[in-house]
N, C-alpha and C positions, 0 to 999 in steps of 0.2 A: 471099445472106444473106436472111434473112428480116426480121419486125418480129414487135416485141416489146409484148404487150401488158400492163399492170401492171393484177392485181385486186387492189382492197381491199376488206376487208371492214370496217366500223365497227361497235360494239358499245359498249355502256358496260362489256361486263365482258371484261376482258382474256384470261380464260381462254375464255369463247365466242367472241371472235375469233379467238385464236390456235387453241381446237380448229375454227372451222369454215374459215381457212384451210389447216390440215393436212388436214382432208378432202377438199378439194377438190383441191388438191395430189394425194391418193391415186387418186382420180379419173380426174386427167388424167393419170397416168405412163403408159406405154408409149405412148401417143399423140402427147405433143408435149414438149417440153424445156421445162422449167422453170426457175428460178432463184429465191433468196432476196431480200427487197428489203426496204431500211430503209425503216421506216414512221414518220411523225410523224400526228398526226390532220391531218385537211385542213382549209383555211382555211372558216371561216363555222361550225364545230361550235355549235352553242346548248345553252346549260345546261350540266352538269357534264362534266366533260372525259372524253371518249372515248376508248375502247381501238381498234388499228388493228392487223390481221393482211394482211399481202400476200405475193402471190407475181408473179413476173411469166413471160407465159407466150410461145413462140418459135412462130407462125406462119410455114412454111416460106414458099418462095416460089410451090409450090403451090397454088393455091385453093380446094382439097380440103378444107383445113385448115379455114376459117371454118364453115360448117357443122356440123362438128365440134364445134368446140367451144361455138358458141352451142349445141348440144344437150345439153353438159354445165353450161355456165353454167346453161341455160333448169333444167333439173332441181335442179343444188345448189341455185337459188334461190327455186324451188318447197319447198323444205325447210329456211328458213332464219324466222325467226321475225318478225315483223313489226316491231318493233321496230329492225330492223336497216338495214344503208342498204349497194351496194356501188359502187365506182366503178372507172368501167375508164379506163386511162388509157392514149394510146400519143403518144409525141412530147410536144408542147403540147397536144393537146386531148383532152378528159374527157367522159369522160357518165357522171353517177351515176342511178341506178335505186336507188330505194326504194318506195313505198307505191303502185305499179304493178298494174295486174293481171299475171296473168302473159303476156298475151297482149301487152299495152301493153309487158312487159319483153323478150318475144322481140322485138319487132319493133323497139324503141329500140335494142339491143343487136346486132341483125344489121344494122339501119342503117350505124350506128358501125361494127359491126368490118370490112362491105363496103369502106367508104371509104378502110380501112387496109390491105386487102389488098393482100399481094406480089404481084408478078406479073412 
């Protein structure tokens, strides 16, 4: 079996989150197994309450996989607007990227999903 990693993406507007999790979602099909995931906003949101779009995504036991998809992460989120914040989460522990370079968000984000690698 593999691990499962859960993106969220936060938004104040519920239609930009849920359309930039369906994109992303579009993305990643034929590459890796996805699922739907109930989202509430996450703890500590400041100021007016937050829209939350997630999917979560199946990391085989391969390690092929991680690569992968940090190079689709690293792209959707080169194209997502600044305003926005997204957190990846697998088990207990989380790492959210927002206001990153994108170079500060490739390297956080392949940190993390190393650590989680099947194997």
């Amino acid at each position: 079996m593999g691990v499962w990693v859960e993106v969220v993406l936060v938004d104040r507007d519920p239609e930009v989150a849920d359309r930039g999790i369906r994109q992303l979602r579009r993305e990643l099909q034929g590459e890796f197994a996805t699922r739907d995931v109930v989202t509430v906003a996450p703890e500590g949101i400041k100021g007016d309450a937050a829209a939350v779009g997630a999917v979560a995504v199946a990391l085989g036991g391969a390690g092929g996989m991680v690569p992968l998809l940090i190079a689709v992460l690293r792209d959707w989120l080169g194209r997502r607007s600044s305003g926005q914040r997204v957190k990846l989460t697998v088990g207990d522990e989380s790492i959210e990227v927002d206001a990153a370079s994108a170079e500060e968000q490739r390297a956080l984000v392949e940190a993390f999903l190393r650590r989680h690698e099947a194997g």
